[in-house]
C-alpha positions in Angstrom: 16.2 -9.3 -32.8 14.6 -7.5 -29.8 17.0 -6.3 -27.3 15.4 -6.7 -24.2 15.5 -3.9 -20.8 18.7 -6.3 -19.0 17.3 -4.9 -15.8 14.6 -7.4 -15.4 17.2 -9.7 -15.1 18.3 -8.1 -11.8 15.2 -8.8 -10.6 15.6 -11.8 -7.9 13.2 -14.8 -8.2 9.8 -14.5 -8.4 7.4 -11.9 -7.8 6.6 -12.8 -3.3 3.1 -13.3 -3.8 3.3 -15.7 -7.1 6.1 -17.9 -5.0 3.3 -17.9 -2.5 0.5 -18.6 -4.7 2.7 -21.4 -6.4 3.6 -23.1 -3.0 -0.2 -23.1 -1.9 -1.3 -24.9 -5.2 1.3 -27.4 -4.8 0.4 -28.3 -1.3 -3.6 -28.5 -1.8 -5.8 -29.2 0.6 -8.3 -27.1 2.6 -6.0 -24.2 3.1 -7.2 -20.9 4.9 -5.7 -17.9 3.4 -4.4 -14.9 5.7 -1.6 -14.1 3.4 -2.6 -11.9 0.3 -4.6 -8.9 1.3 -7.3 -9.6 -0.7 -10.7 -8.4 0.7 -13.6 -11.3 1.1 -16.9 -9.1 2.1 -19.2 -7.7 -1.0 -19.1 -3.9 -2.1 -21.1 -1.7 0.0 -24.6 -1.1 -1.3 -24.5 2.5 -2.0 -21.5 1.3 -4.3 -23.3 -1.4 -6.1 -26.3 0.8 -6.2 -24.5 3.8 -7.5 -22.7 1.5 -9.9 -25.9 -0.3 -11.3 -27.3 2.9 -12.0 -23.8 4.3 -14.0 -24.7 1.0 -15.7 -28.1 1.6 -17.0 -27.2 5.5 -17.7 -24.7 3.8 -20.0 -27.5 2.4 -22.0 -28.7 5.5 -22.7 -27.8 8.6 -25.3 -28.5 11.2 -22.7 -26.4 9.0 -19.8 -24.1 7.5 -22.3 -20.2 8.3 -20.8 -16.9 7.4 -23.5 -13.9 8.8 -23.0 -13.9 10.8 -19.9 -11.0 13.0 -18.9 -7.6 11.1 -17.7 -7.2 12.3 -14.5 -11.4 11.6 -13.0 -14.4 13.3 -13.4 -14.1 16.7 -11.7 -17.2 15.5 -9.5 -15.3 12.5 -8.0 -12.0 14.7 -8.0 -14.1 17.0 -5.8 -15.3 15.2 -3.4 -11.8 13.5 -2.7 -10.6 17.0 -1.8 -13.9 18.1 0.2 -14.0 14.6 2.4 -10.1 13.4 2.2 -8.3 16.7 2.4 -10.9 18.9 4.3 -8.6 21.9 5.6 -5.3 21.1 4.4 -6.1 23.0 1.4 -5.4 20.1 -1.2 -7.3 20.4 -4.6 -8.9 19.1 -7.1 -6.7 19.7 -9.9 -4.0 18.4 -7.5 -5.7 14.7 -7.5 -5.6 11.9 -10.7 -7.5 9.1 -10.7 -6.4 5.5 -11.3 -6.6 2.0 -11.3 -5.0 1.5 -8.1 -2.5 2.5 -5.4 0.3 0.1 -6.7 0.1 0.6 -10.3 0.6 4.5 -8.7 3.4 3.9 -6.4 5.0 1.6 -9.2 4.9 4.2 -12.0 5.5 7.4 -10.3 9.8 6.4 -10.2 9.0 7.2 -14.0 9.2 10.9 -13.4 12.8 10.9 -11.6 16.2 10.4 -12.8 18.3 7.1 -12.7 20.7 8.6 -10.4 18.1 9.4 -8.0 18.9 7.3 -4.5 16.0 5.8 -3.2 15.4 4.8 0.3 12.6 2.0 1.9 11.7 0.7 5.1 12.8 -2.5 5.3 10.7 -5.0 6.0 9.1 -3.4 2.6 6.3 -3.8 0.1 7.9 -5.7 -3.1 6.4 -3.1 -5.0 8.7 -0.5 -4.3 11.7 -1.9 -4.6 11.0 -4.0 -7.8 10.1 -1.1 -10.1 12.9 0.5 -9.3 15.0 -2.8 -10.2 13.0 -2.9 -13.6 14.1 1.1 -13.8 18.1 0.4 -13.2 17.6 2.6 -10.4 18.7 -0.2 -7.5 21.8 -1.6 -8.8 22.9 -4.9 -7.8 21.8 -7.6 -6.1 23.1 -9.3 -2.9 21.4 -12.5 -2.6 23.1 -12.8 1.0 22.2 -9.9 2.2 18.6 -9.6 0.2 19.5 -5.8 -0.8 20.7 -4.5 -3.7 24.0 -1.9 -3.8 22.1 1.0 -4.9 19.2 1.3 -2.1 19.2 2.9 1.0 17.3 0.6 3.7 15.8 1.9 7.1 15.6 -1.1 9.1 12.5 -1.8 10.9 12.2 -4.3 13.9 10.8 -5.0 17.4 13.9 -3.2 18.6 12.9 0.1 17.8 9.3 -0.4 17.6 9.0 -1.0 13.8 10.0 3.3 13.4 13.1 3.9 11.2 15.7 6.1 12.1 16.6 8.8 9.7 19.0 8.5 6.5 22.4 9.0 7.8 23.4 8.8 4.1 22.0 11.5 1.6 18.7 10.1 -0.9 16.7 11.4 -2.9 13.5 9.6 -2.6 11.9 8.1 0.2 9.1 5.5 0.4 7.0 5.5 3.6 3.8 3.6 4.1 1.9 4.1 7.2 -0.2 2.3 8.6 2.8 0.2 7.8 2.4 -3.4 5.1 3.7 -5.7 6.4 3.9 -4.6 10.2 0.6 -3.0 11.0 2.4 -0.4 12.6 1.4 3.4 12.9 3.3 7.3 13.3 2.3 9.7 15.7 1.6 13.4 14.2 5.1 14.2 16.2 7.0 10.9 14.2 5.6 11.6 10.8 6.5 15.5 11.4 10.6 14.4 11.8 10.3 13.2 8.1 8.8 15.9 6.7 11.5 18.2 8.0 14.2 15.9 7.3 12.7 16.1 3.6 12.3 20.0 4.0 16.0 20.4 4.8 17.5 17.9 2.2 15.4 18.1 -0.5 14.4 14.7 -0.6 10.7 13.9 -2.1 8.6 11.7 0.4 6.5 9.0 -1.4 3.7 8.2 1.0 1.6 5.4 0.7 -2.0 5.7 3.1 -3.5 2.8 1.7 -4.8 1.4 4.9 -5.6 5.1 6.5 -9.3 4.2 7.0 -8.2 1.3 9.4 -6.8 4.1 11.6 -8.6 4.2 14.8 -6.6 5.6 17.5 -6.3 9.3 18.2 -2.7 11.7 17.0 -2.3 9.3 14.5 -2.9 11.2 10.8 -4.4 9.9 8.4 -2.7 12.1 5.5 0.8 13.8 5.6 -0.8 16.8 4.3 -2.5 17.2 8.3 1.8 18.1 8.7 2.6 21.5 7.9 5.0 22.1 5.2 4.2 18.3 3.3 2.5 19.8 0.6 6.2 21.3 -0.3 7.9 17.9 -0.2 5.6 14.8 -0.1 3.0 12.7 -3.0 0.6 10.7 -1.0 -1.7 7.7 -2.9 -4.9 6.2 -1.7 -6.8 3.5 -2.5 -10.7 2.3 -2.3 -9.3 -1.4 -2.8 -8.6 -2.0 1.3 -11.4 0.9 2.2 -14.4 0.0 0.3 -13.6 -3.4 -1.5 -12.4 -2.3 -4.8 -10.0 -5.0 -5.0 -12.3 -6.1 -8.4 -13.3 -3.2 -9.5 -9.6 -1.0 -9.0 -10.3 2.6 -8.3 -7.3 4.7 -6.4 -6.0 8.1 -6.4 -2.4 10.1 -6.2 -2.2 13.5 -4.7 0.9 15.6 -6.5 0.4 19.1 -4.9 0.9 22.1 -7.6 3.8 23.2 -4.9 6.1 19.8 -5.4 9.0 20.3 -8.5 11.9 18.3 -9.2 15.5 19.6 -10.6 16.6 18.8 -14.3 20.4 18.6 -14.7 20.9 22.3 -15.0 18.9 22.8 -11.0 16.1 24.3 -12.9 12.8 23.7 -11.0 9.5 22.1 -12.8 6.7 20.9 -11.7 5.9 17.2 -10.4 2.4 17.6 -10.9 2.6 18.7 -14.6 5.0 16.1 -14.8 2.4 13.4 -13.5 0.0 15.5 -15.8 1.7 14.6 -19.1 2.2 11.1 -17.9 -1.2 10.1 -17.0 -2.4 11.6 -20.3 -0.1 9.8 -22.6 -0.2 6.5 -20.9 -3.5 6.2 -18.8 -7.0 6.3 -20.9 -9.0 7.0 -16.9 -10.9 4.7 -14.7 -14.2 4.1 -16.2 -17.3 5.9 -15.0 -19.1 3.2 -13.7 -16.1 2.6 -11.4 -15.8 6.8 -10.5 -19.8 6.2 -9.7 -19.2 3.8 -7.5 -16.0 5.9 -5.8 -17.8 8.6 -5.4 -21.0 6.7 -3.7 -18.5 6.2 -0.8 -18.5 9.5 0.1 -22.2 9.4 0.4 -23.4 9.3 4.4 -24.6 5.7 3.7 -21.2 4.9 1.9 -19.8 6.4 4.9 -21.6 4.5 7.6 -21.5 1.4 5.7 -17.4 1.3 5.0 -16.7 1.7 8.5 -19.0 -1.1 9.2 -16.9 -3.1 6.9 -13.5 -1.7 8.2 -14.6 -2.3 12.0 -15.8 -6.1 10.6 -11.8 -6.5 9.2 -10.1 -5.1 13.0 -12.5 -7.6 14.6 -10.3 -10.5 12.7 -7.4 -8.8 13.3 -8.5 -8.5 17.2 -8.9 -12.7 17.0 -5.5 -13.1 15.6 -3.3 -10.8 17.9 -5.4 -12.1 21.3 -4.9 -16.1 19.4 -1.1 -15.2 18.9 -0.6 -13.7 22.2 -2.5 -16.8 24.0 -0.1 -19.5 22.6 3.0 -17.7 23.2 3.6 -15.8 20.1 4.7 -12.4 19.8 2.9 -10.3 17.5 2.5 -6.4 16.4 0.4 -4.2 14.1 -3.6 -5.2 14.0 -5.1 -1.9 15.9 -4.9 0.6 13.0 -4.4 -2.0 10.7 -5.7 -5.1 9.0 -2.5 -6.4 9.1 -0.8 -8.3 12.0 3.3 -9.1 11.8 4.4 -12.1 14.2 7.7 -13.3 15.6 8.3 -16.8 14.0 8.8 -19.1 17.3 11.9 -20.3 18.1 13.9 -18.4 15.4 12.9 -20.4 12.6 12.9 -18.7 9.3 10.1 -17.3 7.7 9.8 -19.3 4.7 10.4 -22.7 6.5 7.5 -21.5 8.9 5.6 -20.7 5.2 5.4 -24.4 4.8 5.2 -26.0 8.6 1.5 -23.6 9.2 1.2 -24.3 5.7 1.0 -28.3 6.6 -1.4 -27.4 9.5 -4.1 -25.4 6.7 -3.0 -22.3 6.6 -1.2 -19.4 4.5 0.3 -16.3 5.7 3.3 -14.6 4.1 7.0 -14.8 5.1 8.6 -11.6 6.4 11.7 -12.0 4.3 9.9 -11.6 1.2 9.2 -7.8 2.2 13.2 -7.5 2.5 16.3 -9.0 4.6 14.7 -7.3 8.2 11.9 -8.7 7.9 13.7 -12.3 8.5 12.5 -14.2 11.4 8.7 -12.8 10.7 5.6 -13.0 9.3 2.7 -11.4 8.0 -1.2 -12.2 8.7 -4.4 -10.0 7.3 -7.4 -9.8 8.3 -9.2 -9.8 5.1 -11.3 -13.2 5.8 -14.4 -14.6 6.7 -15.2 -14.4 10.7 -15.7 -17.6 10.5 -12.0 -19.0 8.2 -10.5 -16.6 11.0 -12.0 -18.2 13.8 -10.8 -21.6 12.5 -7.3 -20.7 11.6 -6.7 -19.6 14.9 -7.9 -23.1 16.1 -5.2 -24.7 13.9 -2.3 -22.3 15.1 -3.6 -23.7 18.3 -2.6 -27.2 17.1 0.9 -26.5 15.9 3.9 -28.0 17.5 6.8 -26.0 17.0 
């Protein structure tokens, strides 16, 4: 008999978004869905055309593509570092290709010990914190206090703007996603630069998750950590086309592992985090296929350009409805300027999940802050990823609700 990995077990409940997903179904009903950020408009058309094209070269023997190499095509690896990374001297050989952000942030706790302490935000995407469960990295869990004994958390609330002190306890890694799921919210330059050089004089790795950097629109807010000097030397950064350019179908991300990053064995002997990723990526990722890369690299394209941040100013127009909707009936709300996502004070109080199912009754779905950890209690999360017009009417039926 097959001894099973007892860490799973430590995992609590279900996975957030399949408890949501099974609530919805049981409730039925014409149910508007601001929860799962899930994108609704089509792939821009220098993607599909890009990708149509990769298609037919594919029926061809001169355009015919099998295995290509693991970590991209060098083309598409290229133009990451000339558009992404222009002047912070990032390249391409520093960049792997994948299927997505959080298959990226998930497996990259495969290059670092057991005994590495891990700190989060808290609220906190699931993702995080659940691969390091399924690891035996986390240690136990507290169903009281929605932690487990082994993870540092960096509270995050309206009290100090949704910005984490500093560790006051030593860790080893350090998760930070900015713009910020589940609170929308953003670092200056000046905030972002205290992390790196808390991670510069510990030691700790930084683990930066910029998903949602294209939604950035206000100035001395960077878009990468490599715009802060000295990053390079402590900090991976992943980034996704899923949010940017509607990938969510097609999965097409990347991971940045500078050549200068390296780890410690048990000895203190340095190696190399990036030809650690390397050797991963090789053994246990075949590459993203190049129809897929085609249409990646298409975005970088001036029409790919123009028409993602059509797209990306179409998703801050929702997110504009919902904050001024929210604000007009009394409810207090954050994030939705540099972000598709906006993060809400449940009225009176209530909890989050019991507020799940009362907007739930009134037609729509959103997702209950304490699923993204115990601070996120007493909040909730809305995107912006819908139809003008599904926004439009959800905000008529928060309108309605009695609470």
């Amino acid at each position: 008999m097959a001894q099973i990995n007892e860490h799973y077990l430590g995992l609590k409940g279900s996975y957030l978004f399949s408890e949501m997903a099974k609530r919805i179904n049981a409730h039925g009903g014409d149910i508007i869905k601001l929860g799962i950020g899930d994108v609704t408009r089509p792939l821009p058309p220098a993607v599909t055309e890009a990708m149509i094209k990769a298609v037919n070269d594919m029926g061809t023997a001169d355009g015919f593509h099998g295995y290509g190499p693991e970590q991209g095509y060098a083309w598409l690896r290229e133009a990451v570092a000339a558009n992404d990374y222009q002047g912070m001297g990032i390249e391409p050989d520093e960049i792997f290709i994948s299927d997505g952000a959080k298959c990226d942030t998930g497996n990259i706790q495969e290059l670092f010990s057991d005994k590495c302490r891990i700190a989060v935000l808290d609220p906190v995407y699931p993702v995080y914190v659940d691969t390091n469960v399924m690891a035996g990295r986390a240690g136990d869990y507290d169903p009281e206090k929605n932690a487990y004994s082994n993870i540092t958390y960096l509270p995050c609330s309206a009290e100090n703007g949704f910005k984490p002190s500093l560790p006051d306890t030593d860790v080893d890694i350090i998760y930070l996603c900015y713009p910020n799921n589940p609170t929308g919210t953003v670092l200056t330059k000046a905030e972002l630069s205290e992390w790196v050089a808390y991670a510069k004089k510990t030691g700790a790795l930084i683990l930066f998750d910029a998903a949602y950097e294209a939604f950035i629109r206000e100035d001395n807010i960077p878009h990468s950590i490599y715009e802060i000097d000295g990053a390079k030397e402590v900090a991976i950064e992943f980034r996704s086309y899923s949010k940017t350019a509607g990938f969510t179908g097609v999965r097409c991300a990347f991971a940045v592992v500078p050549k200068t990053l390296t780890g410690t064995d048990s000895n203190g002997q340095p190696h190399s985090l990036n030809a650690m990723w390397n050797r991963r990526h090789t053994t246990k990722f075949n590459g993203v296929p190049y129809i897929t890369q085609k249409g990646a690299f298409a975005c970088y394209s001036e029409e790919g350009k123009a028409q993602i941040r059509e797209t990306i100013d179409f998703y801050l127009g929702n997110a504009g409805i919902i904050r001024e909707g929210l604000k007009s009936i009394g409810i207090e709300c954050w994030g939705g300027v540099n972000s598709p996502y906006v993060w809400l004070k449940t009225p009176g109080g209530m909890p989050s999940w019991d507020f799940f199912d009362r907007l739930l009754d009134a037609g729509v779905a959103g997702t209950p802050g304490a699923g993204f950890g115990s601070a996120g209690e007493g909040y909730f999360r809305l995107t912006a990823f819908n139809t003008r017009e599904n926004t439009l009417r959800a905000m008529e039926r928060f309108s309605l609700l009695r609470i």
